[in-house]
C-alpha angles and dihedrals in degrees: 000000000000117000110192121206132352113323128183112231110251079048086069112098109263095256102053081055091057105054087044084063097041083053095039097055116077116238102247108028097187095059106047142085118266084237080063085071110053105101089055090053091051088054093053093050092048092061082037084058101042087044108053099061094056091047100055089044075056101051090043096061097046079047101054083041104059091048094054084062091043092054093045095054085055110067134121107022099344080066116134106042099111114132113237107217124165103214110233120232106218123065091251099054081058097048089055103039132171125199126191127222129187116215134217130175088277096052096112087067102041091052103084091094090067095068094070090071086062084070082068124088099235114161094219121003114193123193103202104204110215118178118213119224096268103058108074114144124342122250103219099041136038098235130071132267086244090057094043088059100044088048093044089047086047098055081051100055094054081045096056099046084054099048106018107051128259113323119239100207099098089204136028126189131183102198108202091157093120083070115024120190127232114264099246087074102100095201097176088056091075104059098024089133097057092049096050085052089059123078094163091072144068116199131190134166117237130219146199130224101289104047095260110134118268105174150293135265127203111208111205097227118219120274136193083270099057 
């Protein structure tokens, strides 16, 4: 087989591959140096290398995707609940994103998009609350609209683990540290029971330095699967 010019490798044809890692991969593995592997880890970087690329052009696009639909369900009075994100340029950047959302009195209802980044593979996805100045306290609860979206993101979250399947974000985090509240707000009182349904996920508050609640973080636990 004649392979003419500079290739990269996941361009060879399936069969000469094959025959690079079978070459590349000493004998008896066990009883070998881990110099003795070196060839085979070069191989793997290489594809690491070709791949990566490819991957984050991918998850910019679904990204960028899923905002646009996010801005056009917010139009007329529900504006201004896009979420500001900077996409990162390496694979692991990608792989621990943050995204940013601005809240207004309406933002329990303006929070179920979110939901679709829980279908990617991150590591660790963080929501960063930020209020905007017009969004003080609620009139109608005691709490704050930060806190009525987190709370609202996070009964979804148990919701979808129940109803939806397991989830494949390994960690999900909702940041209100811009705006911490006071200790005395219980903030797990008010979805207990979502949380007891669920045995795919871990959740724990999270707190500053002085003891004000930050934020809160749901763990998947391991399954057979995994």
């Amino acid at each position: 087989m004649i392979v003419n010019g500079a290739k990269s490798l996941l361009e060879l044809p399936v069969e000469l591959r094959l025959r690079i890692f079978h070459y590349v991969l000493p004998e008896n593995p066990l009883q070998v140096q881990p110099a003795d592997f070196s060839g085979l880890l070069y191989s793997c970087k290489t594809i690491q290398g070709e791949l990566e690329p490819e991957i984050c052009k991918a998850l910019a696009q679904n990204l960028h995707e899923i905002a646009s639909r996010i801005i056009l369900m917010n139009t007329g009075r529900h504006a201004g609940h896009e979420i500001i994100y900077t996409p990162p340029t390496t694979f692991h950047g990608w792989l621990n994103l943050t995204v940013y959302r601005t809240t207004q009195r309406n933002v329990r209802d303006m929070l179920d998009s979110l939901v679709e980044f829980h279908s990617f593979g991150f590591n660790t996805f963080t929501v960063a609350f930020r209020e905007d100045s017009q969004s003080c306290k609620s009139a109608r609860a005691e709490t704050s609209p930060i806190m009525n979206g987190a709370i609202y993101l996070a009964k979804r979250v148990c919701d979808w683990g129940k109803y939806n399947g397991y989830l494949t974000t390994k960690r999900l985090v909702l940041d209100w540290s811009a705006h911490p509240e006071q200790p005395g707000v219980n903030f797990l009182d008010n979805f207990t029971n979502h949380i007891k349904a669920d045995k795919t996920l871990e959740v724990r508050g999270l707190l500053d330095d002085a003891g004000n609640s930050a934020g809160m973080c749901f763990t998947r636990l391991p399954t057979k699967y995994t």
